[in-house]
N, CA and C atoms as a LAMMPS dump frame, in Angstrom:
ITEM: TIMESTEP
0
ITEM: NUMBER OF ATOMS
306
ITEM: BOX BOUNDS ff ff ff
-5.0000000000000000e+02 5.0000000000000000e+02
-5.0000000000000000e+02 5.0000000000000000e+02
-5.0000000000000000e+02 5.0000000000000000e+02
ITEM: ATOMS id mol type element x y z
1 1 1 N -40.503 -34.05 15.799
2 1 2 C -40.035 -32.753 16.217
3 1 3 C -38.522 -32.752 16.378
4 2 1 N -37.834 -34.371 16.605
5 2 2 C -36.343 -33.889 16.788
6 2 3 C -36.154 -33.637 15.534
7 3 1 N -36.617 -34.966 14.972
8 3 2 C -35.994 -34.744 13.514
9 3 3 C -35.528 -33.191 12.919
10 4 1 N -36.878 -32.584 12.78
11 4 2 C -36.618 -31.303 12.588
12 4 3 C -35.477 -30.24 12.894
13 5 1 N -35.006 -30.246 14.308
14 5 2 C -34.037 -29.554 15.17
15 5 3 C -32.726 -29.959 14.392
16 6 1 N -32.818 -31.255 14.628
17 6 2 C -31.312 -31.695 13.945
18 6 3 C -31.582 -31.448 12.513
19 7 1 N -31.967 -31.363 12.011
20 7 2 C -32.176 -30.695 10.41
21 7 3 C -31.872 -29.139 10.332
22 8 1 N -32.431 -28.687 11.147
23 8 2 C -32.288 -26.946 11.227
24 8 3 C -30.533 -26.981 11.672
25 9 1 N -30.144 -27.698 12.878
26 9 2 C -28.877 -27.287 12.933
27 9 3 C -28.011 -27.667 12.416
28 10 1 N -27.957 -28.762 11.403
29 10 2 C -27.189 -29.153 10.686
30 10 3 C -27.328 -28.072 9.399
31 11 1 N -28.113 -27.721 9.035
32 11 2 C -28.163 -26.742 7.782
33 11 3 C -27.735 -25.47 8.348
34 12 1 N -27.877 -24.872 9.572
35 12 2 C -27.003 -23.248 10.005
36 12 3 C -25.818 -24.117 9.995
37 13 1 N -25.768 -25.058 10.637
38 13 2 C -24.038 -25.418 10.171
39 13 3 C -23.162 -25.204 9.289
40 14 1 N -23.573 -25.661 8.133
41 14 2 C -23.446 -25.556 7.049
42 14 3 C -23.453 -24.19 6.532
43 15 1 N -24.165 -23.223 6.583
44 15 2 C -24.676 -21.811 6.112
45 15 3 C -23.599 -20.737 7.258
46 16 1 N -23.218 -21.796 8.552
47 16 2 C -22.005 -20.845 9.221
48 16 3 C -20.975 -21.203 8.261
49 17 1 N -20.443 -22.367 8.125
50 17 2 C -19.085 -23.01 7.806
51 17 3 C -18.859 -22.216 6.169
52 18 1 N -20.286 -22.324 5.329
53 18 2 C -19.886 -21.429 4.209
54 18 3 C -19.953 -19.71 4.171
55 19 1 N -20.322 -19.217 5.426
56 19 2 C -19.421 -17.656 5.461
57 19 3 C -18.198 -17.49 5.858
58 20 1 N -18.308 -18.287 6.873
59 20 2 C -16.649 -18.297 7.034
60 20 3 C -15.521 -18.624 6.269
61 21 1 N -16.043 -19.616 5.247
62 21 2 C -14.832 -19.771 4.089
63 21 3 C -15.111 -18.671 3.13
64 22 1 N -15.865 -17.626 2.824
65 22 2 C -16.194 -16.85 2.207
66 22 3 C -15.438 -15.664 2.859
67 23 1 N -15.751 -15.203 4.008
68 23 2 C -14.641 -14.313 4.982
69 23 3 C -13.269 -14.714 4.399
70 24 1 N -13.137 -16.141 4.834
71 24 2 C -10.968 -16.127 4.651
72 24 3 C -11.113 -15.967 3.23
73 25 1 N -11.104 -16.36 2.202
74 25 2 C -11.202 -16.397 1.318
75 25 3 C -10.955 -14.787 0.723
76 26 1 N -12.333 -13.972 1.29
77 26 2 C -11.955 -12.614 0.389
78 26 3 C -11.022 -12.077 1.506
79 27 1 N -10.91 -12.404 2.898
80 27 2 C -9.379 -11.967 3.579
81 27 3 C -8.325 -12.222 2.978
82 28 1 N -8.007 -13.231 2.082
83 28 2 C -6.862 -13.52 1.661
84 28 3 C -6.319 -12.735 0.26
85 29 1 N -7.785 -12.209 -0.122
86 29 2 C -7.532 -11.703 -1.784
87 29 3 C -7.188 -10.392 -1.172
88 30 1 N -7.405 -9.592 -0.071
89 30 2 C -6.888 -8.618 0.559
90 30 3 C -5.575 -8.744 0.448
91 31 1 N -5.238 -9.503 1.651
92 31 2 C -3.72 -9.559 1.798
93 31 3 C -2.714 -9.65 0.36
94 32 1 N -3.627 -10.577 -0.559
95 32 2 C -2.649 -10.435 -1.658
96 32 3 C -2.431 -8.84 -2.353
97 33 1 N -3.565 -8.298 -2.214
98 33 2 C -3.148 -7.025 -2.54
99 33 3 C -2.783 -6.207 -1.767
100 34 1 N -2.734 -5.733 -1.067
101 34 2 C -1.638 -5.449 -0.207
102 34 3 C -0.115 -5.67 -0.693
103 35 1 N 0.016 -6.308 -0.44
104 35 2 C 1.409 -7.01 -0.989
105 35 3 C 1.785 -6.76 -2.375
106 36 1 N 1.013 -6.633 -2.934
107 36 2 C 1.357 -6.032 -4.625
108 36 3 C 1.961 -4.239 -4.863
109 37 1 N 2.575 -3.727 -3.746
110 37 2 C 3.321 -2.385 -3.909
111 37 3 C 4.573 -2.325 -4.128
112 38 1 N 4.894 -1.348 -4.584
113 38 2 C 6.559 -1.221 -4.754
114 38 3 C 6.655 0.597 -4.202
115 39 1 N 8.066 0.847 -3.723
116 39 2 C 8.354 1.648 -3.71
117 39 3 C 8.505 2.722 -4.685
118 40 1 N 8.246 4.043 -4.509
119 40 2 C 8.189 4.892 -5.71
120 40 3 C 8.536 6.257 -5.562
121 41 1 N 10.185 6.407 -5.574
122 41 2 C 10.658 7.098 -4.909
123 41 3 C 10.274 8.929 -5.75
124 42 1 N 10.375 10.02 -5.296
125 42 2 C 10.244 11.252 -5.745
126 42 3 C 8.925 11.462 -6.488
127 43 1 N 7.791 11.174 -5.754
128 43 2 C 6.4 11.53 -5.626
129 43 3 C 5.546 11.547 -4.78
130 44 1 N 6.464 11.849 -3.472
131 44 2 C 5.765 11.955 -2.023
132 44 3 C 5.21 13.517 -2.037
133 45 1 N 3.725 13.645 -1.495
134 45 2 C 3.711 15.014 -0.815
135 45 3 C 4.529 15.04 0.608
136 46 1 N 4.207 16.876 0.8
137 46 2 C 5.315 17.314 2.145
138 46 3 C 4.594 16.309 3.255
139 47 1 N 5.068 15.805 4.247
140 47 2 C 4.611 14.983 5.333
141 47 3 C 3.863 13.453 4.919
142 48 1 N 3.957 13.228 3.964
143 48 2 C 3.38 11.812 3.631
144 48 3 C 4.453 10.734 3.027
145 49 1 N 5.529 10.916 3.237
146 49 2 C 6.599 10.005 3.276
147 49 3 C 6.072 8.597 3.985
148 50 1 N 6.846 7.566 3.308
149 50 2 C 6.526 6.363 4.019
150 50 3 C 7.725 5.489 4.628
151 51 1 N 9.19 6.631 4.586
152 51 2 C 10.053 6.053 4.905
153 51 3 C 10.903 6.967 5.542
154 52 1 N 11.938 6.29 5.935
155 52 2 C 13.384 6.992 6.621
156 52 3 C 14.399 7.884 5.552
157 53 1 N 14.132 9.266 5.786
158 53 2 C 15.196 9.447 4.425
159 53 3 C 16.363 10.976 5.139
160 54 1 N 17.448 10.954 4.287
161 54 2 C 18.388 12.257 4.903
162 54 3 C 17.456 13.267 5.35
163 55 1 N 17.62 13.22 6.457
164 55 2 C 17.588 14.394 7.304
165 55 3 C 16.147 13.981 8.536
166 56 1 N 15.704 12.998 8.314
167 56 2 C 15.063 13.087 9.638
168 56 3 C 14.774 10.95 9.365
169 57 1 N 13.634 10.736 10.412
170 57 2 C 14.197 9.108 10.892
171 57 3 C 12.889 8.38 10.663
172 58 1 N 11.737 8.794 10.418
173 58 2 C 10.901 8.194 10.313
174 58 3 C 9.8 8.546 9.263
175 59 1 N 8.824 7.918 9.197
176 59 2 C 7.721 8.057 8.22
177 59 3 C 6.529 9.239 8.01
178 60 1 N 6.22 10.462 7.317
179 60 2 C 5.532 11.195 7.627
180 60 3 C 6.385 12.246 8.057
181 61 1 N 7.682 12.622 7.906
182 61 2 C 8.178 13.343 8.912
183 61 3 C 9.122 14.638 7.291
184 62 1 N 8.739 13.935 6.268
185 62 2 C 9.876 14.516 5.264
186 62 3 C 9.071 16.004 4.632
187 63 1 N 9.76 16.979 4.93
188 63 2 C 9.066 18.227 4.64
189 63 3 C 9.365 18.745 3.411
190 64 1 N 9.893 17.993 3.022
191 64 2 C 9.647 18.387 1.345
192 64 3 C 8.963 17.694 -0.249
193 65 1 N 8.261 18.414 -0.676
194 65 2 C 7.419 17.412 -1.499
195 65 3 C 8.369 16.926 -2.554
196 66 1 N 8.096 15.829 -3.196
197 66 2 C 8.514 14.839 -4.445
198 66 3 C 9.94 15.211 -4.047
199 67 1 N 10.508 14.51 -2.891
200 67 2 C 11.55 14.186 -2.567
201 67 3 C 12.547 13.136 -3.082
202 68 1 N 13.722 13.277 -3.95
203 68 2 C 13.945 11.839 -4.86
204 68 3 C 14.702 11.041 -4.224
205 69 1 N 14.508 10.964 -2.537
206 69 2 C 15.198 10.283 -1.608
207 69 3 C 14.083 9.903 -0.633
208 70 1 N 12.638 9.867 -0.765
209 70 2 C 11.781 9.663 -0.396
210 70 3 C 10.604 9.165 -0.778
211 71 1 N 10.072 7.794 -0.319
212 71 2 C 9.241 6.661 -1.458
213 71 3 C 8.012 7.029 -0.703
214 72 1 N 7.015 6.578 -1.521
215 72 2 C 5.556 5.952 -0.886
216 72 3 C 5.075 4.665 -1.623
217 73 1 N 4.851 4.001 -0.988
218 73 2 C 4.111 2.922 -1.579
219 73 3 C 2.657 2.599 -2.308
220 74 1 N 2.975 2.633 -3.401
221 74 2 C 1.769 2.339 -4.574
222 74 3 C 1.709 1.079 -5.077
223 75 1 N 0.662 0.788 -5.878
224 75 2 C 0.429 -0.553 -6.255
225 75 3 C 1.729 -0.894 -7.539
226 76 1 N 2.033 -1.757 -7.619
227 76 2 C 2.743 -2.535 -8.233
228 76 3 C 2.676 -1.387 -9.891
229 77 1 N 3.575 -1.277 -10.585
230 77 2 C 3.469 -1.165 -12.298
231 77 3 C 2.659 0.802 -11.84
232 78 1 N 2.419 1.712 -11.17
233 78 2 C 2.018 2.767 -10.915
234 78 3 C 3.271 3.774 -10.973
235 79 1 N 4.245 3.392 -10.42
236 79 2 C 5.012 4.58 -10.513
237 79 3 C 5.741 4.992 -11.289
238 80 1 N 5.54 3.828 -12.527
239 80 2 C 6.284 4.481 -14.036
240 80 3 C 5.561 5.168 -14.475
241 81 1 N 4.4 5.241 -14.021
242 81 2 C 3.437 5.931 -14.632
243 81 3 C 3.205 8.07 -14.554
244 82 1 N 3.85 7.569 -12.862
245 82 2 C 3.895 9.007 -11.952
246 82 3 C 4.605 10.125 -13.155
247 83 1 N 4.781 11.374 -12.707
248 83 2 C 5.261 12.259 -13.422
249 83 3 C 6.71 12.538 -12.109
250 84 1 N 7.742 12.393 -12.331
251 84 2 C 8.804 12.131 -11.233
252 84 3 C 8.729 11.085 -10.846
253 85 1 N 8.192 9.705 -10.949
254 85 2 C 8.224 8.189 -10.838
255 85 3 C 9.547 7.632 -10.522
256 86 1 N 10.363 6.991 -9.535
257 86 2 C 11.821 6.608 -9.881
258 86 3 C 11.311 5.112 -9.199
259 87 1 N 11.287 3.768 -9.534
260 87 2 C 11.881 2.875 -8.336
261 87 3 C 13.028 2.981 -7.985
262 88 1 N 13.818 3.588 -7.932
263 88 2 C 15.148 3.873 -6.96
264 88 3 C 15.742 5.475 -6.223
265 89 1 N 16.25 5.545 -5.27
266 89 2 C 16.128 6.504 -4.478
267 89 3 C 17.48 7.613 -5.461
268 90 1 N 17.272 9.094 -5.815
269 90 2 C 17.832 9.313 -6.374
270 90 3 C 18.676 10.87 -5.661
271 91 1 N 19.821 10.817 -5.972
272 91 2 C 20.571 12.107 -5.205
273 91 3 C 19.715 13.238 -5.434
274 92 1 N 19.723 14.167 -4.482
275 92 2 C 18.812 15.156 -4.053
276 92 3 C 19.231 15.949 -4.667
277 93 1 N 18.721 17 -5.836
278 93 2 C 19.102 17.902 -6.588
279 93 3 C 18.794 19.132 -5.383
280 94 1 N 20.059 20.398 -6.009
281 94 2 C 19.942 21.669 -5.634
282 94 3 C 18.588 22.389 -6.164
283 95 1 N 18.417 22.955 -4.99
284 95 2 C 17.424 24.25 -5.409
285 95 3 C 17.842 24.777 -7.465
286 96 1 N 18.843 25.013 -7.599
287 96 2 C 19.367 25.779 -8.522
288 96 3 C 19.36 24.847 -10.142
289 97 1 N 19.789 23.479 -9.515
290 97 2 C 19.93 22.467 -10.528
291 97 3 C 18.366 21.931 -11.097
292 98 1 N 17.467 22.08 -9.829
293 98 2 C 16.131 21.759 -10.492
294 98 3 C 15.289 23.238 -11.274
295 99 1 N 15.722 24.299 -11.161
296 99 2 C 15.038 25.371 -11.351
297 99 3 C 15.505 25.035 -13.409
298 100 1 N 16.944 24.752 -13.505
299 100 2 C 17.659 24.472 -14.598
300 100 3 C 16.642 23.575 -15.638
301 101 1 N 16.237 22.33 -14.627
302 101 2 C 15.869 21.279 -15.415
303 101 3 C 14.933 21.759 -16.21
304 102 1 N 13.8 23.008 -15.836
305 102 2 C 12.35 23.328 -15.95
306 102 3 C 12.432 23.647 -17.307
C-alpha cells in the first residue's frame, strides 16, 4: 500500500511540474508578442491615442482622429499597411491643406 502512495505522488509530481513548464512556456510566447509593436503614427481614432502629443499630456486624451502627431501601437510590419500609416510623427496639416490633398 505504500508502495502505491509514493507512486501516485511521484507521478502528480511530475504531471504538476509538466503544467507548469507548459504555463511559462506559453507565458513567454505572450510576452514575446507583445513586444513585437511599433509605433504607427496618423491612424489613431478620436480618444484612442496611445501617447503624449501637441496639445494635451497623456494617452486617450487626443480628440482628433488619424492625428499625424499621434501613434497607436500595432503589431510589428502593420502600419505600412494602414491607409495614413507613418512610423514617424508627422507635422500637423491645416484644415485647408488636407481638404487640398483629397
Amino acid at each position: 500500500m505504500q508502495t502505491q502512495t509514493i507512486l501516485s505522488s511521484a507521478l502528480l509530481s511530475l504531471l504538476a511540474a509538466g503544467a507548469l513548464g507548459a504555463a511559462s512556456t506559453a507565458h513567454a510566447a505572450d510576452k514575446m508578442a507583445a513586444s513585437a509593436t511599433q509605433k504607427c503614427y496618423g491612424v489613431n481614432a478620436a480618444m484612442k491615442n496611445d501617447c503624449q502629443s501637441p496639445g494635451h499630456s497623456c494617452a486617450g486624451q487626443d480628440s482628433k482622429a488619424r492625428d499625424p502627431q499621434a501613434f497607436v501601437a500595432v503589431p510589428a510590419g502593420l502600419c505600412a499597411k494602414l491607409d495614413g500609416g507613418s512610423l514617424q510623427a508627422q507635422a500637423a496639416m491645416s484644415h485647408d491643406a488636407m481638404m487640398k490633398k483629397s
